[in-house]
DOVEX-871025 format. One record per residue (C-alpha): residue in one letter; x, y, z. Coordinates in pm, whole numbers, plus 50000, padded with zeros to 5 digits. Example, Ala and Ser with C-alpha at 12.3 -4.5 7.8 and 13.67 -1.06 7.14 Angstrom:
! DOVEX-871025
- A | 51230 | 49550 | 50780 .
- S | 51367 | 49894 | 50714 .
***
This chain:
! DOVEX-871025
- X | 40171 | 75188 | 92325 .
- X | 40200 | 75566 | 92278 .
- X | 40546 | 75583 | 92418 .
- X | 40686 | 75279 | 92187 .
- X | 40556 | 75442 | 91896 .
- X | 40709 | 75793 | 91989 .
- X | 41053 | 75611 | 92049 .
- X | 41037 | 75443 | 91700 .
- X | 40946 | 75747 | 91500 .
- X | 41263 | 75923 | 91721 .
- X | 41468 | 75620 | 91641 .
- X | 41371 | 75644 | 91264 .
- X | 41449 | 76022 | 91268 .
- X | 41776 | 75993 | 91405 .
- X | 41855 | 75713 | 91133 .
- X | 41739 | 75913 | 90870 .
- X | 41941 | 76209 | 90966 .
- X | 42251 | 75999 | 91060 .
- X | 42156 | 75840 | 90659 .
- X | 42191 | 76176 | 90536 .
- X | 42462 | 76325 | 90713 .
- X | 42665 | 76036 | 90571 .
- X | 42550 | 76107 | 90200 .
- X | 42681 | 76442 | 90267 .
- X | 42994 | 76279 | 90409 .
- X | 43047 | 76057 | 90091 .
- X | 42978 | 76309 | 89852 .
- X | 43236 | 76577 | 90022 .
- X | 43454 | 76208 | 89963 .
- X | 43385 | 76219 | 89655 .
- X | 43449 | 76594 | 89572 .
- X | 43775 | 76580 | 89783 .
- X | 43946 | 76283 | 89562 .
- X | 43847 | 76520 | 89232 .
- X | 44021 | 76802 | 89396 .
- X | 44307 | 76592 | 89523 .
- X | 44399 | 76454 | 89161 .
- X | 44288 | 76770 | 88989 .
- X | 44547 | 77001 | 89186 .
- X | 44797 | 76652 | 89118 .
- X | 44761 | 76703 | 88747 .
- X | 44770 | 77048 | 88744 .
- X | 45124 | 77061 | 88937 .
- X | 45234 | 76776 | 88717 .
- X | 45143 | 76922 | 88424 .
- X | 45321 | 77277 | 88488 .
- X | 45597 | 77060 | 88611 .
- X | 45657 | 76846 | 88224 .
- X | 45591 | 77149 | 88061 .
- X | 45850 | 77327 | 88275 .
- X | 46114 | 76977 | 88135 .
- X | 45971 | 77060 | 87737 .
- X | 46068 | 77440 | 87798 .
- X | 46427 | 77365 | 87918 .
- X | 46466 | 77220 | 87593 .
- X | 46238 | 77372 | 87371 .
- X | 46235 | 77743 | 87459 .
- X | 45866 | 77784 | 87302 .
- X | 45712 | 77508 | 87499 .
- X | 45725 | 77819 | 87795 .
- X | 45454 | 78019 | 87534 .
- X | 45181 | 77791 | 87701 .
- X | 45268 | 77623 | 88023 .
- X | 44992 | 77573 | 88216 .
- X | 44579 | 77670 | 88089 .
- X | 44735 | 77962 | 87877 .
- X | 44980 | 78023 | 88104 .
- X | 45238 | 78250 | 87877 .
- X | 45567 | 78300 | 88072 .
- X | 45854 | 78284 | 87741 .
- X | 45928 | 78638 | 87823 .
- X | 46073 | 78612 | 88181 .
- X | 46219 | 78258 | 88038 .
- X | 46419 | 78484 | 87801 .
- X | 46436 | 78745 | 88060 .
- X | 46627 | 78498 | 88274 .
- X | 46589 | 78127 | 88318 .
- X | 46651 | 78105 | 88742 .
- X | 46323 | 78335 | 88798 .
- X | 46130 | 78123 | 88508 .
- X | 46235 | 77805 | 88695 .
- X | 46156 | 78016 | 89042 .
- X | 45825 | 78106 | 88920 .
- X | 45753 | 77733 | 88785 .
- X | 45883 | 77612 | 89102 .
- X | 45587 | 77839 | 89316 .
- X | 45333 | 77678 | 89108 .
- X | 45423 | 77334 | 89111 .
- X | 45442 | 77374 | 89510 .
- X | 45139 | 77572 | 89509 .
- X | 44960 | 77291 | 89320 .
- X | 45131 | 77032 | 89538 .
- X | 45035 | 77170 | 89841 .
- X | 44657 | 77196 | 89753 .
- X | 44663 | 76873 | 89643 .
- X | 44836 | 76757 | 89960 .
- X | 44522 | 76937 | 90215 .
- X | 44231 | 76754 | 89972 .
- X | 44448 | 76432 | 90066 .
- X | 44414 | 76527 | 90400 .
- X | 44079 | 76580 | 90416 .
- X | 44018 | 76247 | 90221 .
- X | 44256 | 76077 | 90516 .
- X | 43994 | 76273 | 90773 .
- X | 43675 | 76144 | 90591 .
- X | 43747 | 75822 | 90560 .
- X | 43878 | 75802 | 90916 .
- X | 43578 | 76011 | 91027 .
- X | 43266 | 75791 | 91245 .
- X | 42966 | 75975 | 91267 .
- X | 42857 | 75734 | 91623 .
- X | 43180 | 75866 | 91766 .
- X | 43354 | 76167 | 91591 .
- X | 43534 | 76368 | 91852 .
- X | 43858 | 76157 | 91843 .
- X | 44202 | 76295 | 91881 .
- X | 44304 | 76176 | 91555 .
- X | 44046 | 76406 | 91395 .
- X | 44081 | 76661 | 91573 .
- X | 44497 | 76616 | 91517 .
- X | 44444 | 76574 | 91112 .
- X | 44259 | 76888 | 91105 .
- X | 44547 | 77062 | 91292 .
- X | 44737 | 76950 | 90998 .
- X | 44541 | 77063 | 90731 .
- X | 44513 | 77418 | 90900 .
- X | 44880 | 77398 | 90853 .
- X | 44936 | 77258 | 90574 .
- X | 44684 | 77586 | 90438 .
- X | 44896 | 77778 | 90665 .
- X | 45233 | 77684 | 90423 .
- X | 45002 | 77741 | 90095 .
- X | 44935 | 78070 | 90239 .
- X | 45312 | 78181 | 90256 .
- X | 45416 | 78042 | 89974 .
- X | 45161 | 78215 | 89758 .
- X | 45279 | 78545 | 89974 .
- X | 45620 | 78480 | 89836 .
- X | 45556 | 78328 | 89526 .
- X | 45284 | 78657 | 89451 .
- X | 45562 | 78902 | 89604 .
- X | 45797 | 78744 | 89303 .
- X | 45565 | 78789 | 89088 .
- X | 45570 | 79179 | 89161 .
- X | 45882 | 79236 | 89189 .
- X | 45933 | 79067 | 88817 .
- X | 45647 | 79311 | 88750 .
- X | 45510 | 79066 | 88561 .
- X | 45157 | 79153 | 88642 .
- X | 45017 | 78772 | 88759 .
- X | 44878 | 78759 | 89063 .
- X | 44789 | 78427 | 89181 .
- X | 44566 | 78572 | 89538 .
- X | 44673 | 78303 | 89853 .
- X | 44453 | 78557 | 90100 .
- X | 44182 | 78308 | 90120 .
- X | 44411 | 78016 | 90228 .
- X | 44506 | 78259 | 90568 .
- X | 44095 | 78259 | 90603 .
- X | 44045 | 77868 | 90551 .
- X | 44394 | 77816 | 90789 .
- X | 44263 | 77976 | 91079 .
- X | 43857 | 77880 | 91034 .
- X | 44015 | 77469 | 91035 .
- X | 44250 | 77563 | 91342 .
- X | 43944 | 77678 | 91495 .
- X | 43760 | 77371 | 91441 .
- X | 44015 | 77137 | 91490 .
- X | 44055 | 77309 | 91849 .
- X | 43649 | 77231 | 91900 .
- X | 43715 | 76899 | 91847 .
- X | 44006 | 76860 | 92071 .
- X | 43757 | 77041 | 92336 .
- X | 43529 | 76777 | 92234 .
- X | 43739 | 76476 | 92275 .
- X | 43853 | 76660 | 92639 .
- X | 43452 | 76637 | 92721 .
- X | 43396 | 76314 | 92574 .
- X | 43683 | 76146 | 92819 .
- X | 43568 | 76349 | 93138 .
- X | 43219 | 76188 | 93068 .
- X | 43338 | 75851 | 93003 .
- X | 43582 | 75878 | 93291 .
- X | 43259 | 76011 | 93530 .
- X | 43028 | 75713 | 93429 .
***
């Protein structure tokens, strides 16, 4: 009698834990899809305010959240359309790792969650943050050299690259173990 009641209160405290590690799960979701079309907006936006400015010098006053760049249009139009180009990819590519992660969420099973196509989606949002990371080095190094005294900071992206690498290699360690002990049984 003992022993039946220990396994249910085990059994209910693994289901309760399981319950709330998937709340967690759906609200990261959640949070990930209002990243994903936040940083889609954002690059769109910069991008049809970059189309207004080509014809409508002034539109480059305010392109993006007060973003003032109608000097280095007038300055010269190929580094205004450089510089628009580095954010639009920079927004792009931010929105294209929360897509990712939605893609690993929604693939992700908590009963079984060291599968090679986790652990092969988080290799490709490490580099995916990997590419966000150089092009903010360039697009910040531009920046500089127009001396126009913006800098847009990618170092943290280097930081998040190599802490996902990390953890997608865990999980490809983890798959490894879960096959020898499947193989073994």
């Amino acid at each position: 009698m003992i022993v039946n009641y220990q396994k249910t209160i085990n059994n209910y405290m693994k289901t309760l834990a399981q319950t709330r590690t998937q709340q967690v799960l759906t609200v990261m979701n959640i949070l990930a899809w209002v990243a994903f079309v936040g940083f889609a907006i954002e690059g769109g936006a910069i991008l049809i305010s970059y189309l207004v400015s080509c014809f409508n010098p002034d539109g480059s006053k305010i392109i993006y959240k007060g973003l003032n760049l109608y000097t280095l249009r007038e300055y010269n139009f190929w580094h205004y359309t450089l510089r628009i180009s580095f954010l639009v990819l920079l927004a792009g590519l931010k929105s294209h790792v929360w897509y990712l992660v939605i893609k690993t969420l929604s693939h992700l099973k908590l009963s079984n969650p060291f599968k090679m196509e986790t652990a092969v989606k988080l290799e490709k949002i490490s580099y995916t943050l990997f590419t966000t990371w150089l092009v903010g080095i360039v697009s910040s190094a531009h920046t500089a050299w127009l001396v126009t005294g913006q800098d847009y900071g990618s170092g943290e992206f280097i930081f998040m690259a190599g802490l996902v690498f990390i953890i997608s290699q865990v999980f490809k360690r983890g798959v490894e173990i879960q096959s020898e002990n499947e193989l073994t049984v």
